[in-house]
MARVEXTOR-739125 format. One line per 8 residues: number of its first residue (from 1); their letters; for each residue x negated, y negated, z of N, C-alpha, C. Coordinates in Angstrom, 2 decimals. Atoms other than C-alpha are relative to their C-alpha. Example, Ala and Ser with C-alpha at 12.3 -4.5 7.8 and 13.67 -1.06 7.14 Angstrom:
<nodes>
1	as	-0.89:1.19:0.00:-12.30:4.50:7.80:-0.90:-1.20:0.00; 0.82:1.19:-0.06:-13.67:1.06:7.14:0.77:-1.09:0.73
</nodes>
This chain:
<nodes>
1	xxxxxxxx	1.27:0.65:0.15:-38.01:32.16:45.76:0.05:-1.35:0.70; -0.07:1.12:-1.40:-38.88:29.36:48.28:-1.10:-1.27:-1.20; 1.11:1.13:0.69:-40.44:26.04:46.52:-1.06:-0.45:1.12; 0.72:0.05:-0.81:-43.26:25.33:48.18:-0.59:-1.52:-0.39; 1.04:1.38:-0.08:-45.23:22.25:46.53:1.20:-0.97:-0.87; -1.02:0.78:0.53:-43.48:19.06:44.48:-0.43:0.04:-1.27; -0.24:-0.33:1.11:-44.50:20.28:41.15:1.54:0.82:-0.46; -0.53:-0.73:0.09:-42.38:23.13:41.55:0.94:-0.70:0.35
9	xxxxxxxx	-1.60:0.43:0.15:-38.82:20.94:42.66:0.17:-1.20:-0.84; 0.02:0.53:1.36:-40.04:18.98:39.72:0.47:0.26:-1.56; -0.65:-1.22:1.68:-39.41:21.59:37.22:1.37:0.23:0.35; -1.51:0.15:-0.06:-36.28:22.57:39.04:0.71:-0.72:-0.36; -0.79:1.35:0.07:-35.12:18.99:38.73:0.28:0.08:-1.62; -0.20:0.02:1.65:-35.92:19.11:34.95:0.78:1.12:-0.34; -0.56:-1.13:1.23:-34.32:22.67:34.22:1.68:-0.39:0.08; -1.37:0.10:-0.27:-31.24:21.51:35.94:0.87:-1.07:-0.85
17	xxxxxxxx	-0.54:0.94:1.09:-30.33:18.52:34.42:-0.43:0.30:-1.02; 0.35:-0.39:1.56:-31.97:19.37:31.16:1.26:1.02:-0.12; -1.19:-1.07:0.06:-29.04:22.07:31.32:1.52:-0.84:-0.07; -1.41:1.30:-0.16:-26.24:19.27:32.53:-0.19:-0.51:-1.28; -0.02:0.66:1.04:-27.33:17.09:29.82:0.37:0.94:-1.63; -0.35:-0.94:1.39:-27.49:19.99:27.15:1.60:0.11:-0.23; -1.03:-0.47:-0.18:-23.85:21.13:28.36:0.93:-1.56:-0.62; -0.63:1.54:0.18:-22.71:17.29:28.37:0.21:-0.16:-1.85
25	xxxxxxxx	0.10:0.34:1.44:-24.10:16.86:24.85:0.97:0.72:-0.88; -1.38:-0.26:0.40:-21.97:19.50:23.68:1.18:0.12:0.16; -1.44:0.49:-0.47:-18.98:18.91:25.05:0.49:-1.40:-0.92; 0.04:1.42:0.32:-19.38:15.18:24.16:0.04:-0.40:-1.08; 0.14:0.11:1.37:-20.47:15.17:20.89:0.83:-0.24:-0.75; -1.35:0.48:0.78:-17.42:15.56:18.74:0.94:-0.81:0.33; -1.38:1.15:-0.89:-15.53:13.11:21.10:-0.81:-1.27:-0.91; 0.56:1.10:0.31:-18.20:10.71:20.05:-0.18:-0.43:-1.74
33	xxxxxxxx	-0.03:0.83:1.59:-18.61:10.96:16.08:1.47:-0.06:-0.27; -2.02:0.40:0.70:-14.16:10.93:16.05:-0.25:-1.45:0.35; 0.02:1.73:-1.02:-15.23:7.27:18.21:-0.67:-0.80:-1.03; 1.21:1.06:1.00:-17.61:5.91:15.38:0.28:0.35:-1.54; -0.58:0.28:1.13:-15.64:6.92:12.65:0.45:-1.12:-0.75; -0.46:0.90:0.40:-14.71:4.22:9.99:2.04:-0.52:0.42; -1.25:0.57:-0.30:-11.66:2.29:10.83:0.89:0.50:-1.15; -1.00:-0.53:1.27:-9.85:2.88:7.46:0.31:1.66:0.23
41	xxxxxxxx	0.06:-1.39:0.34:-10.76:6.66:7.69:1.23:0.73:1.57; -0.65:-0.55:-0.93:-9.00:6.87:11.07:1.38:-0.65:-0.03; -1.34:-0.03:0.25:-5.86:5.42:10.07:0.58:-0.24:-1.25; -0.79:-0.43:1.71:-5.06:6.45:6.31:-0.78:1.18:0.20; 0.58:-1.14:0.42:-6.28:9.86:6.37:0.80:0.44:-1.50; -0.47:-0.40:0.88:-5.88:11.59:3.36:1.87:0.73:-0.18; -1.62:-0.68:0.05:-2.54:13.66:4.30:0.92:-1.51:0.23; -0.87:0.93:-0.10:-0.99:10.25:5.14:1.17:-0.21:-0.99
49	xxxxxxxx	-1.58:-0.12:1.35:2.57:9.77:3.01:0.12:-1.48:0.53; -0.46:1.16:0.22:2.73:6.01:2.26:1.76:-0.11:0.57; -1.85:0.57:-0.34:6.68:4.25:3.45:0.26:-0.16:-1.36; -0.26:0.75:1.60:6.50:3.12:-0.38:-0.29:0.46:-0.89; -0.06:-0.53:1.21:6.86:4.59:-3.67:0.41:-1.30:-1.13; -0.41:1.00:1.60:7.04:2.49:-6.68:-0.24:0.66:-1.33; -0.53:-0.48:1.04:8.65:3.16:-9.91:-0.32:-1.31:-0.86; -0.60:1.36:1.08:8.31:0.69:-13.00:0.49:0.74:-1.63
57	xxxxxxxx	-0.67:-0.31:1.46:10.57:1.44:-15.89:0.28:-1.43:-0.64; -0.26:1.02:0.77:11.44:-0.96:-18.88:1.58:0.24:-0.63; -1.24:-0.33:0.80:14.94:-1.91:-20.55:0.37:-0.92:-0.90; 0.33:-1.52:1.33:15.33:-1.05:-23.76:-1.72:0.37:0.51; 1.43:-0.82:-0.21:12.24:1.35:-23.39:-0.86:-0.54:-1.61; 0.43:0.59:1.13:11.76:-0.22:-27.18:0.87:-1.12:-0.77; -0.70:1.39:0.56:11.90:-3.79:-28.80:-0.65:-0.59:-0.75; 0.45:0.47:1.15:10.82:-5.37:-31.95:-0.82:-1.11:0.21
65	xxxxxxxx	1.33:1.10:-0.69:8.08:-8.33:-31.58:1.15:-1.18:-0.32; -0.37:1.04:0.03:9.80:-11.33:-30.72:1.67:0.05:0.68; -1.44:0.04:-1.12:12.74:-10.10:-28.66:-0.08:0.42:1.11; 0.09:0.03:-1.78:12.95:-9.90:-24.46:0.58:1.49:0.02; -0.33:-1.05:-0.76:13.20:-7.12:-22.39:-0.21:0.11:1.20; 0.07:0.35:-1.68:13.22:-6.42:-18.58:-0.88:1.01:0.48; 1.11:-0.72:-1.28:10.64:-4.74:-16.22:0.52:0.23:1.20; -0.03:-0.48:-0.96:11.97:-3.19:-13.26:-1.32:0.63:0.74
73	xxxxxxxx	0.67:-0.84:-1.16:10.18:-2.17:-10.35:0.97:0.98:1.37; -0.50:-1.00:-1.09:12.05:0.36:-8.16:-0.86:0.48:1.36; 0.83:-0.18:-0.53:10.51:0.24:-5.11:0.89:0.92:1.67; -0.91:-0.67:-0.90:12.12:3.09:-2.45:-1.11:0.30:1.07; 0.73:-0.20:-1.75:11.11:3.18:1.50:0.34:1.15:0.48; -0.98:-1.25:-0.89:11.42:5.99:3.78:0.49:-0.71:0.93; -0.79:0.62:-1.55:13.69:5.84:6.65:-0.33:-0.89:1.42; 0.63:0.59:-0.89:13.30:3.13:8.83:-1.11:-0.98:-0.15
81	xxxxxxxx	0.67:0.93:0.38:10.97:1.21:7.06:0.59:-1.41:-0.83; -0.32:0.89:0.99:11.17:-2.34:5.30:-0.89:-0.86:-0.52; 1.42:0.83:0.82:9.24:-4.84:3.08:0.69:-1.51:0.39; -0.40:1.04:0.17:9.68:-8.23:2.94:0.39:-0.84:-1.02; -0.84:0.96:1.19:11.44:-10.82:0.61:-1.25:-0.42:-1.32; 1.07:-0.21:0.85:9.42:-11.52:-2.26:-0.29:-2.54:0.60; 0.29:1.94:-0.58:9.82:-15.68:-0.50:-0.35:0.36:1.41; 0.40:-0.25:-1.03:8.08:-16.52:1.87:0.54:-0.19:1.27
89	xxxxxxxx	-0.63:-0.23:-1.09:9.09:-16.04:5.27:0.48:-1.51:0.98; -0.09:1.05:-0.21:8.15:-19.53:6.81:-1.41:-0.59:-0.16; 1.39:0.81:0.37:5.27:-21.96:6.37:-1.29:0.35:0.63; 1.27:-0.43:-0.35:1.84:-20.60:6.69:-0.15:1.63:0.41; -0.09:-1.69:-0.06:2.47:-16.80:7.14:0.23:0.65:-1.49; -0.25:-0.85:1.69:2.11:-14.39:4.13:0.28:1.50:0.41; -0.85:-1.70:-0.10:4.49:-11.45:4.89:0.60:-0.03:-1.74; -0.48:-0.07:0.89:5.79:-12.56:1.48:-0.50:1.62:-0.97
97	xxxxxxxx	0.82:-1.01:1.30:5.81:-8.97:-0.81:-0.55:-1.08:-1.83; 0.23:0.66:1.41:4.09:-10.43:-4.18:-0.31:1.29:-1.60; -0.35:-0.41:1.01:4.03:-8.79:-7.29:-1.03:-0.20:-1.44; 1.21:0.83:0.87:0.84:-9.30:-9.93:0.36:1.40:-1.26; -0.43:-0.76:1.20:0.47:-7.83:-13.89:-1.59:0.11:0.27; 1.02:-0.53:0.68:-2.74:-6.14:-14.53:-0.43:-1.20:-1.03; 0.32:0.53:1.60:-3.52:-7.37:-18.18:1.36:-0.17:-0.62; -1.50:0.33:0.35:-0.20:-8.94:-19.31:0.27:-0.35:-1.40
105	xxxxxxxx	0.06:0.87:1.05:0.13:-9.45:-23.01:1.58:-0.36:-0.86; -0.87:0.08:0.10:3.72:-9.58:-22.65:0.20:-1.73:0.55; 0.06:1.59:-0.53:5.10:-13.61:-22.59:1.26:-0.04:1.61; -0.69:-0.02:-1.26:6.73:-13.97:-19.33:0.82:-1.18:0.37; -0.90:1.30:-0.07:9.85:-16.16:-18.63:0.60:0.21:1.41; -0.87:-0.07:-1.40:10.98:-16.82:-14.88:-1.10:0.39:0.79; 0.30:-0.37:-1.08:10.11:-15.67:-11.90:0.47:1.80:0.51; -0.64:-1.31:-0.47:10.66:-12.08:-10.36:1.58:-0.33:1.18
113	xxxxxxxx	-1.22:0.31:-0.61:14.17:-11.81:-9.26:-0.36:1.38:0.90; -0.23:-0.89:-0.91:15.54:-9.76:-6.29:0.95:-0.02:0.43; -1.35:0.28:-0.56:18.40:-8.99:-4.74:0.05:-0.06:1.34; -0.22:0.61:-1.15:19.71:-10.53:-1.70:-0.33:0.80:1.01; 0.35:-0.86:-1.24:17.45:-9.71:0.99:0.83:-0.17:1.35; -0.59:0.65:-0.59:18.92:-9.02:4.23:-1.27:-0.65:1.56; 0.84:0.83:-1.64:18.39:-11.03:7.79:-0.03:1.12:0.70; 0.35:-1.15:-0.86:16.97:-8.74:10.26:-0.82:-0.69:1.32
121	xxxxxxxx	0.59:0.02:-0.91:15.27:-8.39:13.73:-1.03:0.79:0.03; 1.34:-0.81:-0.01:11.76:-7.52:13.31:-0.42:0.27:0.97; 0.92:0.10:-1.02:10.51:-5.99:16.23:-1.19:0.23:0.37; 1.44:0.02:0.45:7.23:-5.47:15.28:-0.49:-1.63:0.27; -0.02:1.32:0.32:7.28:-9.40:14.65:0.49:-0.86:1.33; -0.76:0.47:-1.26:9.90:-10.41:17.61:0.58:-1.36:-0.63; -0.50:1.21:1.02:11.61:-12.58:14.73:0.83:0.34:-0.90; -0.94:0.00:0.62:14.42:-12.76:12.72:-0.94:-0.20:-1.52
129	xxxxxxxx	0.73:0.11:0.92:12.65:-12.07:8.62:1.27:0.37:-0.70; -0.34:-0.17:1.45:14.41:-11.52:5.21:-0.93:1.45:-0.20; 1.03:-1.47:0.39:13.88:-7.73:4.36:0.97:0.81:-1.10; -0.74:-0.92:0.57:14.91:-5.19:2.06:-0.57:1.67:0.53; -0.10:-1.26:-0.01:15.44:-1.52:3.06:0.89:0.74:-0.86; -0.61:-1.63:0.62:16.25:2.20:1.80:-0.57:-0.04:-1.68; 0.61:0.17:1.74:15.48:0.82:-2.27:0.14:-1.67:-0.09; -0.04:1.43:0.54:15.01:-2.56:-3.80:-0.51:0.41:-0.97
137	xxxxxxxx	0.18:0.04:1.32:15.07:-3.25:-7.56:-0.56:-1.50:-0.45; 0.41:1.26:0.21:12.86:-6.18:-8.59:-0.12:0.14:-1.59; -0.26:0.07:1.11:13.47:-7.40:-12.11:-1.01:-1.33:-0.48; 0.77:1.29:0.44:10.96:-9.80:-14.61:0.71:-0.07:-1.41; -0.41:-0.16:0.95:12.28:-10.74:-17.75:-1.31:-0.70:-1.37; 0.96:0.34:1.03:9.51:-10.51:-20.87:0.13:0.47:-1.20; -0.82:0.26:0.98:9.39:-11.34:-23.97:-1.68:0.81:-0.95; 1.35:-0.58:1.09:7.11:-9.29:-27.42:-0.16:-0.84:-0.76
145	xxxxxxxx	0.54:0.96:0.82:5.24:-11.92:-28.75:0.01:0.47:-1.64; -0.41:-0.44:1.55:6.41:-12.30:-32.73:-1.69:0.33:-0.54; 0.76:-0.46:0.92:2.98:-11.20:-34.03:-0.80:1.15:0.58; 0.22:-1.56:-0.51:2.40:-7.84:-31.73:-0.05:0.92:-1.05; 0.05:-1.45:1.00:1.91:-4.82:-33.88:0.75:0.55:0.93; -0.70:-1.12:-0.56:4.16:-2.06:-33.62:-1.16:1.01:0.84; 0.55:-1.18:-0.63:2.82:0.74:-31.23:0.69:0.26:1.77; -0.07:0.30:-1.56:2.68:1.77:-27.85:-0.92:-0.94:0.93
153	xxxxxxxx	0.91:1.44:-0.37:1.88:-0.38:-25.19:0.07:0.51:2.37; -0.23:-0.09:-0.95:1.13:-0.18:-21.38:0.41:-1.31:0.90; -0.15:1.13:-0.64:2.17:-2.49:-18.98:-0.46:0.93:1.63; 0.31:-0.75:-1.24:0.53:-2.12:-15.11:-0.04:-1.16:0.76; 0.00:0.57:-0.60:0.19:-4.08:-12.33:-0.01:0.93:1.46; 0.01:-0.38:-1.58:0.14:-3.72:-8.14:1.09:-1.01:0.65; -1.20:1.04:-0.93:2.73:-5.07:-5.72:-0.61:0.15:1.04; 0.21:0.16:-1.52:1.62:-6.29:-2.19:0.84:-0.46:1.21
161	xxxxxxxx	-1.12:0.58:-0.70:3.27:-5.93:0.56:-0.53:0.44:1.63; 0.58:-0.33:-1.47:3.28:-5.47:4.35:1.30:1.06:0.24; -1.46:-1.06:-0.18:5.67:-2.53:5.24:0.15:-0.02:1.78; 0.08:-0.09:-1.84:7.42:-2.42:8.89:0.94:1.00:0.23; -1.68:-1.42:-0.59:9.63:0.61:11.04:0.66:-0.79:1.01; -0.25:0.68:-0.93:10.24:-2.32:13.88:-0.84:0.36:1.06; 1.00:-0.13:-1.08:7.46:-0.73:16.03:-1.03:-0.30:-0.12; 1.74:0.41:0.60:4.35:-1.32:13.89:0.05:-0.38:-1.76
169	xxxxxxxx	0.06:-0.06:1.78:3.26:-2.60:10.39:-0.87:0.12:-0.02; 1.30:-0.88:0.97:0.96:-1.21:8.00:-1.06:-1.52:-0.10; 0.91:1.08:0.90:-2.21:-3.63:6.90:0.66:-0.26:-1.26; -0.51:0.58:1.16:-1.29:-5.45:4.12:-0.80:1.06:-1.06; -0.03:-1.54:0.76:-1.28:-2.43:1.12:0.34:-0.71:-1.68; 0.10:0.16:1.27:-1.28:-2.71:-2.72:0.64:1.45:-0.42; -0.33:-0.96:1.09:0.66:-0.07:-4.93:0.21:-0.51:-1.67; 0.48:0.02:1.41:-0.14:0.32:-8.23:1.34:0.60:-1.07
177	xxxxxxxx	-1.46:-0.45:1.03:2.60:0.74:-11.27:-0.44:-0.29:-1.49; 0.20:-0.73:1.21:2.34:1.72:-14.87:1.16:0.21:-0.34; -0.74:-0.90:0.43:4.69:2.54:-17.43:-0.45:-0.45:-1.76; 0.79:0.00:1.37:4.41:2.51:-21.27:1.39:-0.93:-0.65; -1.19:0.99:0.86:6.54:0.31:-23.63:-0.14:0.17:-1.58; 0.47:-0.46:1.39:7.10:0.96:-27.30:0.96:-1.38:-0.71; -0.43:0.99:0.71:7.09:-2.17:-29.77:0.12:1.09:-1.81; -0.08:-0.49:1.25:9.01:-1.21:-32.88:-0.12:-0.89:-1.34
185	xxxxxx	-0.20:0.93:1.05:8.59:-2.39:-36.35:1.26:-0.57:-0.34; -1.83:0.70:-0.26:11.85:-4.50:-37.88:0.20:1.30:-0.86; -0.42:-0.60:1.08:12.15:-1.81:-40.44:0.42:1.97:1.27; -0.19:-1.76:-0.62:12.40:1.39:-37.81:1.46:0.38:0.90; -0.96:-0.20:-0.46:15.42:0.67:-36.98:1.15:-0.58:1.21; -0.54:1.04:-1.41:16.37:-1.54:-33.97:1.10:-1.32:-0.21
</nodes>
């Protein structure tokens, strides 16, 4: 068929590209809503496996009102990862991991201890930091206020920290910890 007037390589013009563009659009499409996805959603997907697990156990698991006991946090990395010192690194940077209580109605004496982080070469950083890898055990020492009732009791809180492998670190991250604590009467035995 021969075009003869400029209606007719008008329509051509439109069926053709109207066709390109259709083809384009789908092709394109799913490239473009993965591109305008939320930031969070494209790097924590759900299957993601955190570097950090946290454990909080208590010792004695039970203690009469008005005598101390300790709070561990067990906090184990996977391979290749590390956290930082619970001090801070140097003046005006907060790599420091910190450590907060929920609702605390336990009396609290000290500071969170830790054990001797070591010196390292962050290369994420391109700086020599204070880190702990493979496990770290952070310890608080608190005390059952003498007029607690016996029962059970929760204790919770979140630890913040920045986690690194030496190639990249995570956004600064919160894990959450729980465990239960049982205040006994004086008469049950303790």
């Amino acid at each position: 068929m021969f075009l003869t007037g400029p209606s007719q390589r008008f329509r051509l013009f439109v069926l053709t590209w109207g066709r390109v563009l259709l083809f384009a659009g789908l092709v394109f499409l799913p490239s473009l809503t993965f591109a305008f996805q939320p930031f969070k959603d494209f790097f924590h997907s759900e299957n993601e496996v955190s570097p950090v697990n946290v454990t909080a156990i208590t010792d004695p698991v039970s203690v009469i009102p008005g005598k101390a006991f300790d709070l561990y946090l067990l906090v184990n990395l996977s391979k290749g990862w590390h956290i930082y010192s619970l001090k801070e690194q140097s003046e005006g940077e907060s790599l420091a991991t910190e450590i907060h209580f929920d609702e605390n109605i336990f009396e609290t004496a000290g500071k969170w201890m830790e054990p001797k982080p070591i010196l390292s070469h962050d290369g994420a950083l391109d700086k020599v930091v204070a880190v702990h890898t493979e496990s770290v055990r952070f310890r608080r020492n608190l005390t059952v206020p003498g007029d607690l009732s016996p029962g059970e009791y929760t204790i919770s809180g979140r630890i913040e920290f920045r986690a690194c492998d030496n190639k990249v670190c995570t956004l600064p991250r919160e894990v959450g910890f729980k465990t239960r604590f049982r205040v006994s009467g004086a008469s049950d035995g303790l």
